[in-house]
N, C-alpha and C positions, 0 to 999 in steps of 0.2 A: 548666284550671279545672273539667271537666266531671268529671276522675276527681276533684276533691278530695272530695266528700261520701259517693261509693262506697268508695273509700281508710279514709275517718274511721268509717264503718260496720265494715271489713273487721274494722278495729283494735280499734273495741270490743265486737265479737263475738269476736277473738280473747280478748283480755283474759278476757272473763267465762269462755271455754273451758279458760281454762291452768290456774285453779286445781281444778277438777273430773277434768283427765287430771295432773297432779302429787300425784294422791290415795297415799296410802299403803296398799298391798291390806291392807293392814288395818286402814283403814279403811269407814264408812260415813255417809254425811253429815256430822254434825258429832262423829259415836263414832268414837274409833282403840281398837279392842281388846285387851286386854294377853295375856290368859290367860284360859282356861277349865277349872272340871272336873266332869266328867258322872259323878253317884253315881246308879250302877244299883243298885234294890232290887226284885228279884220284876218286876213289872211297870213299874213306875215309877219317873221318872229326877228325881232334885237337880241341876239345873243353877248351880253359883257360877260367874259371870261379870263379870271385869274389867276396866275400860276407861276410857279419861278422854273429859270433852269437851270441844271447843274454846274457853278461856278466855273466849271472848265472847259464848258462847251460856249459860255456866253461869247466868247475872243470869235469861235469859230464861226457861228451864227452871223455876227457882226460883220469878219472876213466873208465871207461866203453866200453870205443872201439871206434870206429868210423863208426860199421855197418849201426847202425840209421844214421849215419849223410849221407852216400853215396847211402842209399834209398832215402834218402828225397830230395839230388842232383837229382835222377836219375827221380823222380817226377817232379822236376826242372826244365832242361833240354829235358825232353822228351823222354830221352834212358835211358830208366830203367837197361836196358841189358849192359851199357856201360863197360867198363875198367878204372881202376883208375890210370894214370902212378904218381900222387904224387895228395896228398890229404892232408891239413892240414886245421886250426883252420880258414885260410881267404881267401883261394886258392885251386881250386884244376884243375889238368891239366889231361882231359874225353879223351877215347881216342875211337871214333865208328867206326867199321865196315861196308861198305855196305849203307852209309849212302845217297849214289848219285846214280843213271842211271850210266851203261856205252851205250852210243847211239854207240859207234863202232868209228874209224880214229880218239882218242883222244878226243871225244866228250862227256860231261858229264852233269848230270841233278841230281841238289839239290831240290828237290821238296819243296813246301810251307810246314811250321813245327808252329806247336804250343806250346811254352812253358806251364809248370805247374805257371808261375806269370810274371806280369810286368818285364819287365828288360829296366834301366834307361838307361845304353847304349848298343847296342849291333853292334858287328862290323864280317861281313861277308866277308871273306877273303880268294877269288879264286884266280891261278897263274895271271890272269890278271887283277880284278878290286876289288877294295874294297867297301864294302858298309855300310853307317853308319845307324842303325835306333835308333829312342830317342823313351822312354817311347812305348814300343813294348812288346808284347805278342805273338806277330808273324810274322814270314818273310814269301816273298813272292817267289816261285821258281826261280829259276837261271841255266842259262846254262851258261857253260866253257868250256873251251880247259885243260886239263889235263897236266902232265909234262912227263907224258910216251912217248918215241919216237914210 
């Protein structure tokens, strides 16, 4: 009798644990990520970023604001400090500053970036080449030529 209430504790500590380690790496809280693409220009980067949220948090989101949801983007993404130029329920279009090197004569440097989760597809996208990476948590540095004369 003495183990039933430790036992009944064990269980619904497990419980609360299972759906937290059954996460999907790409997911983060209640965002699972679909796609990302990072438009390099000169100095600064266009981040379009996809994702759904969990059908039962969307009511809440809606009631409530969207401050959580553009923290937990900015966890996401990396740039917590970012800009939101449109944000909604599966989409939203980051907008960062200062994100590259300028090396000087049009010369620029994306440094290696670690996301907060997997991202399924992610697509890097300077005036001259694009690059694809699958199931990624992180890119690796890149130089370009900028569109500044």
């Amino acid at each position: 009798m003495k183990l039933l209430p430790g036992m009944l504790c064990l269980l619904v500590l497990l419980a609360m644990v299972m759906p937290a380690a059954a996460a999907s790496p790409n997911q983060y809280s209640y965002i699972t990520v679909e796609g990302c693409t990072i438009h390099l220009n000169d100095e600064d980067a266009v981040i379009d970023l996809d994702y759904s949220i969990d059908e039962g948090i969307v009511f809440l989101v809606h009631l409530l604001g969207k401050s959580d949801l553009k923290r937990k983007l900015g966890v996401i993404t990396g740039y917590p400090d970012a800009r939101y130029q449109t944000i909604d329920m599966d989409h939203a279009t980051i907008l960062v500053n200062d994100v590259s090197q300028n090396y000087g004569e049009g010369s620029y440097w994306f440094p290696a970036h670690t996301f907060g989760v997997e991202i399924p597809e992610l697509i890097l996208v300077s005036p001259q080449v694009n690059r694809t990476f699958n199931m990624s948590q992180s890119v690796e540095g890149m130089g370009y030529f900028g569109t500044k004369g």
